[in-house]
N, CA, C and O atoms as CSV, one atom per row, in Angstrom:
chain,resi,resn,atom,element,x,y,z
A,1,UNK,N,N,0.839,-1.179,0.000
A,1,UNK,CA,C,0.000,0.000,0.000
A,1,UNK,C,C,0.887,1.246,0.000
A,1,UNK,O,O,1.930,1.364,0.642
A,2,UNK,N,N,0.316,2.190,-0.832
A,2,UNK,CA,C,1.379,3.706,-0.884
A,2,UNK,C,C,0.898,4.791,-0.055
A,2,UNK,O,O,-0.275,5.164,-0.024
A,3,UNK,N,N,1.892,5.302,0.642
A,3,UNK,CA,C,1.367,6.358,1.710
A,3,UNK,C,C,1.447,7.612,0.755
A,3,UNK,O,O,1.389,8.769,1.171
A,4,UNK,N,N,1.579,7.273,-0.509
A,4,UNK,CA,C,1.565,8.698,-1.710
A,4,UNK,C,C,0.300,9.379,-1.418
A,4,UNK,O,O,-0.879,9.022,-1.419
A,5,UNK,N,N,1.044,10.697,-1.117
A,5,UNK,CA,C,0.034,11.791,-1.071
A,5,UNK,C,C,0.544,12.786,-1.657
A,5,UNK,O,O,1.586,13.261,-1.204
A,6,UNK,N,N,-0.107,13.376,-2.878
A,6,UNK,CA,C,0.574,14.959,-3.437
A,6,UNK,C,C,-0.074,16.172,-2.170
A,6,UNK,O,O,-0.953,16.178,-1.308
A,7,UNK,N,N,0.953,17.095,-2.689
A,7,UNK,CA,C,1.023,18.415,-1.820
A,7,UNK,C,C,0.862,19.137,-3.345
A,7,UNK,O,O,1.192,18.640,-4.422
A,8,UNK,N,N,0.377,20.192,-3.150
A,8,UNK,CA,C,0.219,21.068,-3.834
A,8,UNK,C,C,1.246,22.661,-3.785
A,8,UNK,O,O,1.048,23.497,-4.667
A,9,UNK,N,N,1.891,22.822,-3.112
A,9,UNK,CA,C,2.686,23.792,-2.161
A,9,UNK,C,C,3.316,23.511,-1.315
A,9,UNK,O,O,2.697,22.907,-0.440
A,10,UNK,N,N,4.776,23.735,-1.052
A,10,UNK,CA,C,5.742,23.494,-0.462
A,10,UNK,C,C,5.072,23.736,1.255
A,10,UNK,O,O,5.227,23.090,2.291
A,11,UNK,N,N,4.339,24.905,0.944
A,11,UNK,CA,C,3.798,25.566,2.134
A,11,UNK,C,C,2.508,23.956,3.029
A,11,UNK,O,O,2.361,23.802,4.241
A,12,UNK,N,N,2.095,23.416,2.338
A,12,UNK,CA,C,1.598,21.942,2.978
A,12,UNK,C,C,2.262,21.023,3.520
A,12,UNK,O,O,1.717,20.015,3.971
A,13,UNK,N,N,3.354,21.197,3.553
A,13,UNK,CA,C,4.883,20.165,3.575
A,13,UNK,C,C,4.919,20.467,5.403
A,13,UNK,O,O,5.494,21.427,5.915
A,14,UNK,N,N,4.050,19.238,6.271
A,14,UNK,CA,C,4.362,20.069,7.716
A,14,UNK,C,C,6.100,20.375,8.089
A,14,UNK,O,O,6.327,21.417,8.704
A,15,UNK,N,N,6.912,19.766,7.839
A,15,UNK,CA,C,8.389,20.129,8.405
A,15,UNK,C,C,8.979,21.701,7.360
A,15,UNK,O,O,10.035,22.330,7.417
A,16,UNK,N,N,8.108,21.829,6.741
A,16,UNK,CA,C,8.390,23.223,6.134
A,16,UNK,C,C,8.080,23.942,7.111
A,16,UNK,O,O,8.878,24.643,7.732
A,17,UNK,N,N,6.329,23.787,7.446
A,17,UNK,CA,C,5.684,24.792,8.179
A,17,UNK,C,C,6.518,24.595,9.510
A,17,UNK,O,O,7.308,25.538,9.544
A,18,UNK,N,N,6.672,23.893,10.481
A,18,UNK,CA,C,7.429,23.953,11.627
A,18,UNK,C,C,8.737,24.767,11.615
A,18,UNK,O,O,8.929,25.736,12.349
A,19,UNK,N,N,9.775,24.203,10.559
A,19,UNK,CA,C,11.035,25.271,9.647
A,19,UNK,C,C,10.162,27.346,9.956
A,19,UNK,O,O,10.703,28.290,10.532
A,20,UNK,N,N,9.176,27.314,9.487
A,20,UNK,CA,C,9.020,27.954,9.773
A,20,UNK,C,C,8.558,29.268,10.947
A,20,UNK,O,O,8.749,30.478,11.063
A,21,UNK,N,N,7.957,28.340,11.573
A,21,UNK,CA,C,7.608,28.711,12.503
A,21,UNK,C,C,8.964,29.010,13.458
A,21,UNK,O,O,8.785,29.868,14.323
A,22,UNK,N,N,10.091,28.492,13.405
A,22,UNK,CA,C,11.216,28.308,14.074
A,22,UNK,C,C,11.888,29.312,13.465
A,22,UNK,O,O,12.746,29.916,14.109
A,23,UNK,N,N,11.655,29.603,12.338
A,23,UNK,CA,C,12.412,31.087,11.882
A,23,UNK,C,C,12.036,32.343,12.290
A,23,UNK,O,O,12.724,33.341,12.504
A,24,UNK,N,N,10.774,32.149,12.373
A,24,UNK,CA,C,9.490,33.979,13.272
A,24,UNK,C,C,10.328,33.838,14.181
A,24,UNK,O,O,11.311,34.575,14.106
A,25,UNK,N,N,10.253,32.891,15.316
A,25,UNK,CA,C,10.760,33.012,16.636
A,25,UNK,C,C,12.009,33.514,16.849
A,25,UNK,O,O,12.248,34.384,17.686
A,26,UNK,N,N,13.350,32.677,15.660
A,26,UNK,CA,C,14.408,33.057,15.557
A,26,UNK,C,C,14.762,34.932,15.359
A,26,UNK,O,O,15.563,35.676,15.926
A,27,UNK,N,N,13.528,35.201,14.075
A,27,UNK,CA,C,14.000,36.606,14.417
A,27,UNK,C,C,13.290,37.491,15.117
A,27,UNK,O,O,13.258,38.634,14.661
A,28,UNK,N,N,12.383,37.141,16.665
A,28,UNK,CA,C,11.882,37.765,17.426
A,28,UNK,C,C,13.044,37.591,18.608
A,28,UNK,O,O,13.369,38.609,19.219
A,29,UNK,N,N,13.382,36.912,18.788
A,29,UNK,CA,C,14.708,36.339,19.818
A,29,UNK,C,C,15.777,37.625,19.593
A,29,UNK,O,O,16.277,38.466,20.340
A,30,UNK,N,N,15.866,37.263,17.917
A,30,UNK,CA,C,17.347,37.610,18.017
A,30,UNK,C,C,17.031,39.289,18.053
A,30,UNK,O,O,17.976,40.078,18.040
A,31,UNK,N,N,16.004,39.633,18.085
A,31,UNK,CA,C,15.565,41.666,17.885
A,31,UNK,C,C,16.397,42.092,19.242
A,31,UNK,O,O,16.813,43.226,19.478
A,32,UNK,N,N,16.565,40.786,20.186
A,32,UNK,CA,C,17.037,41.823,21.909
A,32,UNK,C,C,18.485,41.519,21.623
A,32,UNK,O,O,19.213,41.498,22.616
A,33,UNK,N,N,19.137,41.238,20.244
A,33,UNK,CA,C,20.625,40.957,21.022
A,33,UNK,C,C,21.517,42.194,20.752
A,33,UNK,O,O,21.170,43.183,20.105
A,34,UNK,N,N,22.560,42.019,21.267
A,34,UNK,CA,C,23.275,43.425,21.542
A,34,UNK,C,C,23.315,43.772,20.088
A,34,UNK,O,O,23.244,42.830,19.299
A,35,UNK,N,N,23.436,45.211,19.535
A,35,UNK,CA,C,23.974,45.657,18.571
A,35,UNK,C,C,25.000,45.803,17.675
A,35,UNK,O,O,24.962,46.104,16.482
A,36,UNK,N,N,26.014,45.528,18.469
A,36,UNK,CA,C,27.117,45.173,18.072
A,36,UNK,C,C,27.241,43.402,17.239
A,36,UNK,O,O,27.932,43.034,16.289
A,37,UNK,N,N,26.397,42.756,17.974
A,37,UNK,CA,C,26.113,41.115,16.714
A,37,UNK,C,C,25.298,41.338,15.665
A,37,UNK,O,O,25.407,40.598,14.687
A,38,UNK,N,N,24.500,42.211,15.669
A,38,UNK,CA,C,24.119,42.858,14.050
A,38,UNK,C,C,24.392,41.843,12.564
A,38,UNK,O,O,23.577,41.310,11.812
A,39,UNK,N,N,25.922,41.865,12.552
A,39,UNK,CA,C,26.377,41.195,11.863
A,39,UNK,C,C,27.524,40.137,12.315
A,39,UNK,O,O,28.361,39.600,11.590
A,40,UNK,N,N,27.367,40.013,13.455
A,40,UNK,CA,C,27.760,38.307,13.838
A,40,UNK,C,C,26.621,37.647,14.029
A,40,UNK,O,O,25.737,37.728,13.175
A,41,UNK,N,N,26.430,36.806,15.294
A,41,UNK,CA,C,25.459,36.108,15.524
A,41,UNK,C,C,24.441,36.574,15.317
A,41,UNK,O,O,23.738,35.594,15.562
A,42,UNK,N,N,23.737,37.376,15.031
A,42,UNK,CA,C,22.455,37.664,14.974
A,42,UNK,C,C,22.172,37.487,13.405
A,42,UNK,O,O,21.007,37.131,13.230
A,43,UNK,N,N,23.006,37.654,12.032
A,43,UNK,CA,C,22.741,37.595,11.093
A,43,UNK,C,C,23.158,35.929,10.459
A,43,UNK,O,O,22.706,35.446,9.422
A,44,UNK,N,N,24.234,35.197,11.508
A,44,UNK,CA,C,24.310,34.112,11.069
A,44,UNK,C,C,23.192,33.514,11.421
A,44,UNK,O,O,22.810,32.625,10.660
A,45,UNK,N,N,22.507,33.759,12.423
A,45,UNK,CA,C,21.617,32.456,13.006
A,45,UNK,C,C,20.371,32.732,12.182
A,45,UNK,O,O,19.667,31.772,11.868
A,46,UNK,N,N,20.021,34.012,11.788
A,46,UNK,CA,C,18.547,33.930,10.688
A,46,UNK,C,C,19.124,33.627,9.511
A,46,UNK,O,O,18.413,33.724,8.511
A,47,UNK,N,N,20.026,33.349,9.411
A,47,UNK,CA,C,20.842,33.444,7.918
A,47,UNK,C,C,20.717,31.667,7.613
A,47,UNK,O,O,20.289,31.334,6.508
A,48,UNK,N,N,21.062,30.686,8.521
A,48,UNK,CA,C,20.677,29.585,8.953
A,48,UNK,C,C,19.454,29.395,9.096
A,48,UNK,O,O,18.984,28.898,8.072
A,49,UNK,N,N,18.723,29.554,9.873
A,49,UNK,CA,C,17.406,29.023,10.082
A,49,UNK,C,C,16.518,29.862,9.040
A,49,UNK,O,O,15.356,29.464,8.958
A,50,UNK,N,N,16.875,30.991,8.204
A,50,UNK,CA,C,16.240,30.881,6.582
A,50,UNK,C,C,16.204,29.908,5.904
A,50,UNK,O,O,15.148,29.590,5.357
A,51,UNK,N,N,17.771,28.892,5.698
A,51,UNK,CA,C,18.094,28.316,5.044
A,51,UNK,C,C,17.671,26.721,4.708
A,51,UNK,O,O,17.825,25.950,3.760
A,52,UNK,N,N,16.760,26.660,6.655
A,52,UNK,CA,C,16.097,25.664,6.565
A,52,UNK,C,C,14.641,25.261,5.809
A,52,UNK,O,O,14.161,24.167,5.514
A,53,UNK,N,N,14.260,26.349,5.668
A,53,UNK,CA,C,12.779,26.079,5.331
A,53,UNK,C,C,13.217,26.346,4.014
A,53,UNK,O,O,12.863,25.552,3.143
A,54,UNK,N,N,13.963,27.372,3.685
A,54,UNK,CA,C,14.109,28.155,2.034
A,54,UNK,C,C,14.634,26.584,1.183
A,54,UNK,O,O,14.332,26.392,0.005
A,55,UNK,N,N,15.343,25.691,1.902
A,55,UNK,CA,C,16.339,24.540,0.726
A,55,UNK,C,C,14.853,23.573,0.856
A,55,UNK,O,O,14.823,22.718,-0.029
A,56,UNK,N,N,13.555,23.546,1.837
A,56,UNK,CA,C,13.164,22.630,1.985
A,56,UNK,C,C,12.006,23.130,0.728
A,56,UNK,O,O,11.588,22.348,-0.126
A,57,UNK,N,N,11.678,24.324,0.807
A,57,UNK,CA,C,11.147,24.806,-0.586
A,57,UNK,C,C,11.610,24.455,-1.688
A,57,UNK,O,O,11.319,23.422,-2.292
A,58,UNK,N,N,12.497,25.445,-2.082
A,58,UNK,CA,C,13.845,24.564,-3.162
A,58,UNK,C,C,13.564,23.269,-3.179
A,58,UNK,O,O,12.939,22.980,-4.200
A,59,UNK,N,N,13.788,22.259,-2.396
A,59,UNK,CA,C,13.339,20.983,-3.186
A,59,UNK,C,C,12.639,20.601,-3.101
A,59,UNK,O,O,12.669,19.400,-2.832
A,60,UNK,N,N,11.514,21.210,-3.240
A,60,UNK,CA,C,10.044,20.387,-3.140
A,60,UNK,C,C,9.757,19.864,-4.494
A,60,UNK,O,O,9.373,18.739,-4.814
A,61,UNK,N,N,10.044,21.001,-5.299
A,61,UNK,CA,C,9.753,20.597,-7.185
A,61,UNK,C,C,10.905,20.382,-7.546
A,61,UNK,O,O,11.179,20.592,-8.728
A,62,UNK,N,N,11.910,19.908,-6.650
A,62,UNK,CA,C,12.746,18.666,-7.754
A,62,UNK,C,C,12.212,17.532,-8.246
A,62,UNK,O,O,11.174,17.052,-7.792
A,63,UNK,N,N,12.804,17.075,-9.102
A,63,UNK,CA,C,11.833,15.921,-9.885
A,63,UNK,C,C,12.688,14.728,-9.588
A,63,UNK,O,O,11.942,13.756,-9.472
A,64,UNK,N,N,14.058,14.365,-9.401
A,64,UNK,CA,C,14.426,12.977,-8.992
A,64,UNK,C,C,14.611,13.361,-7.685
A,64,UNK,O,O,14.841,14.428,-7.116
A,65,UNK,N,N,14.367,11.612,-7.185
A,65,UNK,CA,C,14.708,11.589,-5.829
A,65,UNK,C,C,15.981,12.253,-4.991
A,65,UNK,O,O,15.865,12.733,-3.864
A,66,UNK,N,N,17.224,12.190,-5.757
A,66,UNK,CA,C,18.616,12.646,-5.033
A,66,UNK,C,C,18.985,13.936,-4.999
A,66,UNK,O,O,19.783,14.417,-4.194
A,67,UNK,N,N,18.205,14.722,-6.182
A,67,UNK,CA,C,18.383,15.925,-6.093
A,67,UNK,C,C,17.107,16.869,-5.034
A,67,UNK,O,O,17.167,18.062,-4.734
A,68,UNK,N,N,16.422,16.233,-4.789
A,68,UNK,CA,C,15.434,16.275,-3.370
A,68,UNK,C,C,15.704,16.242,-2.036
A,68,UNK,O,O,15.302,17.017,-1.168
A,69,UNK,N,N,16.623,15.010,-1.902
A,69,UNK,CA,C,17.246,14.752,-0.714
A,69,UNK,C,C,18.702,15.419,-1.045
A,69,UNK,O,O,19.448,14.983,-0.168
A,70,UNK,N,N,19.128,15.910,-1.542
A,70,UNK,CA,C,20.396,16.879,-1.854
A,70,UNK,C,C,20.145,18.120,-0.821
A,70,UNK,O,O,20.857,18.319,0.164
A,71,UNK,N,N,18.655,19.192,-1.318
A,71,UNK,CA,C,17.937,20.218,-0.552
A,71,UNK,C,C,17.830,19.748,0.775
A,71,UNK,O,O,18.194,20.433,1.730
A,72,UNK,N,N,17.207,18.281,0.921
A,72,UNK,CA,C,16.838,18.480,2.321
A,72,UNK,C,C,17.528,17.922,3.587
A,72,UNK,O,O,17.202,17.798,4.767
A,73,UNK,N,N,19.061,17.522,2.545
A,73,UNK,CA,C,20.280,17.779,3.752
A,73,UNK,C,C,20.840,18.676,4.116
A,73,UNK,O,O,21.135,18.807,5.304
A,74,UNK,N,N,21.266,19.891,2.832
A,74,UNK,CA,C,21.050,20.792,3.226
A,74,UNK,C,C,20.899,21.883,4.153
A,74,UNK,O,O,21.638,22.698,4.705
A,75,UNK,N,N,19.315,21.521,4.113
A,75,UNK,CA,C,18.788,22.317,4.890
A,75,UNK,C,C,18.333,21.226,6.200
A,75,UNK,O,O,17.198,21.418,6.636
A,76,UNK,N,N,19.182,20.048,6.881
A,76,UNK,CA,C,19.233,20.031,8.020
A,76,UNK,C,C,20.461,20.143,8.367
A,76,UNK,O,O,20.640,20.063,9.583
A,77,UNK,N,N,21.578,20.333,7.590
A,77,UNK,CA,C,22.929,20.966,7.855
A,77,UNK,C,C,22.443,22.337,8.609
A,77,UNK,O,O,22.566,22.266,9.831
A,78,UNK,N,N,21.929,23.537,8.127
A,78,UNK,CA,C,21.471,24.425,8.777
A,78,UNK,C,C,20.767,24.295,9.760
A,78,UNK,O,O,20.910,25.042,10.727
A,79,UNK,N,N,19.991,23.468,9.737
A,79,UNK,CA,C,19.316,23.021,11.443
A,79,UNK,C,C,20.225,23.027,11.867
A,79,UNK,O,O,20.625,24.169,12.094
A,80,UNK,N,N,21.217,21.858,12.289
A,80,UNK,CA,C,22.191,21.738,12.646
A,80,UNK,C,C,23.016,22.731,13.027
A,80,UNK,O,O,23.556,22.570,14.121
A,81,UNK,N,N,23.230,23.579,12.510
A,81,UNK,CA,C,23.711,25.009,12.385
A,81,UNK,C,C,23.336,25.835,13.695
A,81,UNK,O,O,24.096,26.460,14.435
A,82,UNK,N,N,22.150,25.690,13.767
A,82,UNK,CA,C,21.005,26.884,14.454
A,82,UNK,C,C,20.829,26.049,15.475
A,82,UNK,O,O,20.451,26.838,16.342
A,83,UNK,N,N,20.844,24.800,16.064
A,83,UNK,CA,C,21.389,24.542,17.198
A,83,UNK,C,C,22.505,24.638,18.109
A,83,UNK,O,O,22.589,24.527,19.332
A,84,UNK,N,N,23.605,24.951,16.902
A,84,UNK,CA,C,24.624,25.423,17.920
A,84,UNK,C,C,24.256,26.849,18.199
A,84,UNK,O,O,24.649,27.246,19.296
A,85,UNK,N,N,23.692,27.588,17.577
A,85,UNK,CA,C,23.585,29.026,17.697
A,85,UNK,C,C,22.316,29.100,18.911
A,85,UNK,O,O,22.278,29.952,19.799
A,86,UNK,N,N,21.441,28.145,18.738
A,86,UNK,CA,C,21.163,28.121,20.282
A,86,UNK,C,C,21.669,28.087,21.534
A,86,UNK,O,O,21.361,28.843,22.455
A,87,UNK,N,N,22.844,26.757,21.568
A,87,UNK,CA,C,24.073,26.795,23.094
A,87,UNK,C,C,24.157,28.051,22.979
A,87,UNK,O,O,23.735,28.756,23.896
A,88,UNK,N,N,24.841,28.743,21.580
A,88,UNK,CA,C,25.908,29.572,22.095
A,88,UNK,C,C,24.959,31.006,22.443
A,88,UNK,O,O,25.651,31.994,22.690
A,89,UNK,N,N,23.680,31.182,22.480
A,89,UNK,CA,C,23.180,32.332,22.565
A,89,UNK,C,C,22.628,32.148,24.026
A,89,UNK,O,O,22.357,33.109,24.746
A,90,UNK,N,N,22.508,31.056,24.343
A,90,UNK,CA,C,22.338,30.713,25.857
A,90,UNK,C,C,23.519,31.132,26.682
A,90,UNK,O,O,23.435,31.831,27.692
A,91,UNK,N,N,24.556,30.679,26.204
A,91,UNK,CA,C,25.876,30.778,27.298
A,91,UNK,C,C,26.537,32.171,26.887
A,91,UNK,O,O,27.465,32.562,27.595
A,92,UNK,N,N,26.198,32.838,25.959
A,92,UNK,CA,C,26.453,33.905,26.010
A,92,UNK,C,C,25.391,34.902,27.261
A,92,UNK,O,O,25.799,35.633,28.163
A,93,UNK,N,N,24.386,34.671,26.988
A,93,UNK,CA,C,23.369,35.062,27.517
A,93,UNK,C,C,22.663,36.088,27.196
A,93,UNK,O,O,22.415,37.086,27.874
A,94,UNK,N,N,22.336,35.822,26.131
A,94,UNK,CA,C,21.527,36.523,25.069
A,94,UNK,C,C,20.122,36.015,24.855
A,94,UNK,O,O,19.401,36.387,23.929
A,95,UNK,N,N,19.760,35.060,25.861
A,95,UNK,CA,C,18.105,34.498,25.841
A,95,UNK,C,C,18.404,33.950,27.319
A,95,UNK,O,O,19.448,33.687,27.917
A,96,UNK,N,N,17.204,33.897,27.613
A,96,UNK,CA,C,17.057,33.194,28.989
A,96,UNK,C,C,16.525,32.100,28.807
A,96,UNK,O,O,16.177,31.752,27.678
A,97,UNK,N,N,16.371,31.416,29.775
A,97,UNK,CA,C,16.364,29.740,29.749
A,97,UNK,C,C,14.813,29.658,29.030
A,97,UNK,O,O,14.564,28.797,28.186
A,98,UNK,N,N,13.880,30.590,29.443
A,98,UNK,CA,C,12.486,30.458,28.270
A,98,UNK,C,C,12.797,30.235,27.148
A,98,UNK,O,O,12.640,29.136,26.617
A,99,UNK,N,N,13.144,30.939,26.756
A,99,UNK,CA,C,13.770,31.201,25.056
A,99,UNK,C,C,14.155,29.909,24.873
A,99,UNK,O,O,13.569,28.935,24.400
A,100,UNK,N,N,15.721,30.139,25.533
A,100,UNK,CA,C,16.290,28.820,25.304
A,100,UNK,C,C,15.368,27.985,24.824
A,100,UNK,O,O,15.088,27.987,23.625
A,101,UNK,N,N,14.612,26.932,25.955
A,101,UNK,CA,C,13.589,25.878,25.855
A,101,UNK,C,C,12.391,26.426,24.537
A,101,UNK,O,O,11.902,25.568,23.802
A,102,UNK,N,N,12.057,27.761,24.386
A,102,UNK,CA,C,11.275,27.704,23.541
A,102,UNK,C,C,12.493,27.268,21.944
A,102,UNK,O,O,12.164,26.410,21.126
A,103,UNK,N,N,13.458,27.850,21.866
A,103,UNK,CA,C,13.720,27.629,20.881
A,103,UNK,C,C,14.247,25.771,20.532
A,103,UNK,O,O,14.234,25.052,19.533
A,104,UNK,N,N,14.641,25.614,21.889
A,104,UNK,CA,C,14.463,23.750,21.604
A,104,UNK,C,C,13.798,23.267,21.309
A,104,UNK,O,O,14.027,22.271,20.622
A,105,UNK,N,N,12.695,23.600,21.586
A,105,UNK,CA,C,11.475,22.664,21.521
A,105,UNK,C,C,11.207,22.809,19.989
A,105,UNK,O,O,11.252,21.750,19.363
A,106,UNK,N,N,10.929,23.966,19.268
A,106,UNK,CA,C,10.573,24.542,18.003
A,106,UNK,C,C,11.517,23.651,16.892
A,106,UNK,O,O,10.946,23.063,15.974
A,107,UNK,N,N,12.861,23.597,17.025
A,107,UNK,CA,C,13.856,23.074,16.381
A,107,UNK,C,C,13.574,21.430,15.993
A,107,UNK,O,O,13.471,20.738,14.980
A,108,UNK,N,N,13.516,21.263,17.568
A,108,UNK,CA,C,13.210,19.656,17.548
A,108,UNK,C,C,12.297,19.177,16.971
A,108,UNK,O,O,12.504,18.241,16.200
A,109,UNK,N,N,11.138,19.634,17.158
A,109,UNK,CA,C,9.787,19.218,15.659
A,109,UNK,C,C,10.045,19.254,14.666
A,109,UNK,O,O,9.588,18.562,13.756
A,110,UNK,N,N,11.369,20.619,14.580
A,110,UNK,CA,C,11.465,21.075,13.039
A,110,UNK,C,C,12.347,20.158,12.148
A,110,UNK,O,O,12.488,20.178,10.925
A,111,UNK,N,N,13.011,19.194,13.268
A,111,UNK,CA,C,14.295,18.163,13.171
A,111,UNK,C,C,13.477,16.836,12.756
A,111,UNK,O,O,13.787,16.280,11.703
A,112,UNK,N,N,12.468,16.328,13.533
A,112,UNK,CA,C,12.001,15.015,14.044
A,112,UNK,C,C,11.023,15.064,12.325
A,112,UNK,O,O,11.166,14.200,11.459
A,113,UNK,N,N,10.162,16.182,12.212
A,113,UNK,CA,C,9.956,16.062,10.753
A,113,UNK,C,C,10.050,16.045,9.392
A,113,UNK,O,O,9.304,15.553,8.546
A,114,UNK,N,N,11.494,16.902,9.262
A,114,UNK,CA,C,12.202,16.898,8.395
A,114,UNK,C,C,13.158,15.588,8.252
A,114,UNK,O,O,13.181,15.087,7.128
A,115,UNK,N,N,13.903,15.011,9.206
A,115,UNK,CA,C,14.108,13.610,8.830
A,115,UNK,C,C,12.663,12.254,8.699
A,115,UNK,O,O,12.685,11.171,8.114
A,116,UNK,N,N,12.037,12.621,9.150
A,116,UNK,CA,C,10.938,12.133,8.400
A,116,UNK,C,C,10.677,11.939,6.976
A,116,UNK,O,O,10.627,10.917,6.292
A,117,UNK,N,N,10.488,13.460,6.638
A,117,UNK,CA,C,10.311,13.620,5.123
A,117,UNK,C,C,11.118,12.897,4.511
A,117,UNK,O,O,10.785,12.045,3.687
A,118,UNK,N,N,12.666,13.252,4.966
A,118,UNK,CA,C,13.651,12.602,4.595
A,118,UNK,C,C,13.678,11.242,3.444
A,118,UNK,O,O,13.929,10.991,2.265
A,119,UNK,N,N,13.117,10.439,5.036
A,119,UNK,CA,C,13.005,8.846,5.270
A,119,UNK,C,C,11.983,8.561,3.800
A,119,UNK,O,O,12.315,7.949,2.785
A,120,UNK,N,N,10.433,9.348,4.151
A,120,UNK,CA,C,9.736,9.394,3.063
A,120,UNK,C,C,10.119,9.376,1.546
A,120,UNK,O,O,9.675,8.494,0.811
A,121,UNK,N,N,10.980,10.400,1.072
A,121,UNK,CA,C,11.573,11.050,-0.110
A,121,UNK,C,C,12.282,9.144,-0.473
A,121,UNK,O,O,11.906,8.287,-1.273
A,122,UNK,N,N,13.474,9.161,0.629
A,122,UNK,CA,C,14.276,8.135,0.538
A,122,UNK,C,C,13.755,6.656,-0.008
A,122,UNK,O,O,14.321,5.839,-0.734
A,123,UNK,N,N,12.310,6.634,0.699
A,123,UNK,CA,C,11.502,5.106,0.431
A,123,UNK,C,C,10.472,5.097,-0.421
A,123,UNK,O,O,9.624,4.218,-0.579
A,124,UNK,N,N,10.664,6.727,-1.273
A,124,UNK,CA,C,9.217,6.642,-2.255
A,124,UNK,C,C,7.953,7.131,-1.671
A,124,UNK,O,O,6.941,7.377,-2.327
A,125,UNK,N,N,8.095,7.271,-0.245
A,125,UNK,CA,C,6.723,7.367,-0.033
A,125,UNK,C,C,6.347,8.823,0.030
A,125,UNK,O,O,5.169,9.080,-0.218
A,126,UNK,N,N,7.216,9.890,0.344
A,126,UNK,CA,C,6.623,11.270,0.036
A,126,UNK,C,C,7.052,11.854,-0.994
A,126,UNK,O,O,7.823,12.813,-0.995
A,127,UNK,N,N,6.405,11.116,-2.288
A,127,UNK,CA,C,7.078,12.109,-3.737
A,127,UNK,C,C,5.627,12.870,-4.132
A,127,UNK,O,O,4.432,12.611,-4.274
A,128,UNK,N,N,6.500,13.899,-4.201
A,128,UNK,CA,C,5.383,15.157,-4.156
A,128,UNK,C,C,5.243,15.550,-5.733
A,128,UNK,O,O,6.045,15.118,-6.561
A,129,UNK,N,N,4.447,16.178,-5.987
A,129,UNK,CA,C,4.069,16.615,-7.852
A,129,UNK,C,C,4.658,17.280,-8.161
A,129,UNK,O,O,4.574,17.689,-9.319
């Protein structure tokens, strides 16, 4: 039996929408950090967690499988990314432990479904139109 389901829009893709949701937050977080990270941490870490949802767009209308899962390593390389920029905005102390935890929590859905998709893409079962 095929768990094939078309999407019509990248924007239906839930580990997009979570990607996203993790990016609002990212740049409501990062509005309190000092001025001077402007263009350090504050522009790497939206610069990253853009990159997650933007490559997961990007490959939604690829048409073979590898160049699909190409995008959506990618863009959990940048997850990846934006978790360290979580430690380090914690131990800097540039969010408080709310934050912190809010931004864990956000990531981790955004992680747990995107290797999902992954898995999907990988076994045929989420090839999208």
């Amino acid at each position: 039996m095929s768990t094939y389901s078309p999407t019509y829009s990248f924007e239906r893709i839930i580990a997009w929408q979570k990607a996203h949701t993790f990016v609002l937050y990212v740049y409501e977080v990062t509005k309190q950090f000092p001025s001077d990270e402007k263009f350090g941490l504050t522009s790497q870490f939206r610069r990253a967690a853009v990159s997650i949802e933007a490559n997961i767009a990007e490959g939604y209308k690829k048409l073979g499988r590898q160049d699909k899962l190409r995008f959506m390593n990618i863009a959990q390389g940048s997850l990846e990314e934006c978790r360290d920029y979580i430690i380090l905005s914690r131990d800097l102390e540039y969010i408080d432990m709310e934050q912190y935890q809010q931004l864990h929590t956000k990531i981790e859905e955004a992680s747990k479904l995107l290797n999902a998709y992954c898995y999907g893409i990988a076994n045929n079962h989420a090839i999208t139109d």
